[in-house]
C-alpha positions in Angstrom: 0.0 0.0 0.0 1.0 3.3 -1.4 1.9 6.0 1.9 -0.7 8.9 1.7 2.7 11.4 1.7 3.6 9.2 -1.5 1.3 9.5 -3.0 0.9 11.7 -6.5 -2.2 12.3 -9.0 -0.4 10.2 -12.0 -0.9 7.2 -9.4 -4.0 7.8 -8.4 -5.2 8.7 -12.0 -3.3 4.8 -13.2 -5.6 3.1 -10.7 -8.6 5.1 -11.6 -8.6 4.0 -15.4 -8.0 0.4 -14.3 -11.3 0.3 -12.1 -14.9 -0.7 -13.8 -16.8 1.9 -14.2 -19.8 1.3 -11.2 -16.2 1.5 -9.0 -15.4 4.4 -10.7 -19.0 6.0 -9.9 -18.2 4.5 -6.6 -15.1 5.9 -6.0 -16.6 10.0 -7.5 -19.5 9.6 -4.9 -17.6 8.7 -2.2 -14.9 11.6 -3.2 -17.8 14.3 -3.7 -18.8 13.1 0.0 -15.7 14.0 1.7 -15.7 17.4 -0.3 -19.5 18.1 1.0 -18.4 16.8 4.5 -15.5 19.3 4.9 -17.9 22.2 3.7 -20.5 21.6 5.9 -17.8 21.2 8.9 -16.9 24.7 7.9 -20.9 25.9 7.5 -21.0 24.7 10.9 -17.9 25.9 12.3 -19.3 29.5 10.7 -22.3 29.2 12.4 -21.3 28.6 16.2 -19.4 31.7 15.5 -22.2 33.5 14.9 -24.3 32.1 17.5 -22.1 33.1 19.7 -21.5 36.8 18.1 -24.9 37.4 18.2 -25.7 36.3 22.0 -22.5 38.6 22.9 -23.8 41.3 21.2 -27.5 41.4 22.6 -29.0 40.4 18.9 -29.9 36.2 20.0 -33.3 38.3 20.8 -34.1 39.2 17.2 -36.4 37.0 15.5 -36.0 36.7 11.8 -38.8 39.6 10.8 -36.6 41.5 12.8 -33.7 40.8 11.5 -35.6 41.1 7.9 -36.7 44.4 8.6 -33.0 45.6 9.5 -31.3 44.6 6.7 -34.3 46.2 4.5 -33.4 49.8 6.5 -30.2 49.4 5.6 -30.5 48.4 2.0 -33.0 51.3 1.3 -30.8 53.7 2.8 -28.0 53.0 0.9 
């Protein structure tokens, strides 16, 4: 077995065109799953920060109309 540190895209790319194609889906799925995984760790990571920006600033109050109806001031004065 080939080291992860060792390994290089023209080796990976040499097994890939020797696998069947329903391992080839396989093997797309399962690498589009890793690359969802790590964006939603980062979606979530983003929104504990602002959960927790929001309670220390006084805004965990605001319901969404509220926070609808701020961001519409805003806009309309800009």
């Amino acid at each position: 077995m080939v080291q992860l540190k060792e390994v290089d895209e023209k080796a990976v790319f040499e097994i890939f065109r020797g696998l069947p194609q329903d391992k080839k889906q396989e093997l797309f799925d399962y690498l589009e799953f890793l690359a969802s995984r790590d964006k939603t760790q980062k979606w979530l990571e983003f929104d504990a920060w602002a959960i927790n920006l929001a309670k220390s600033k006084g805004f965990s109050n605001l319901t969404e109309d509220d926070v609808e109806r701020i961001v519409s001031d805003f806009r309309g004065g800009q």
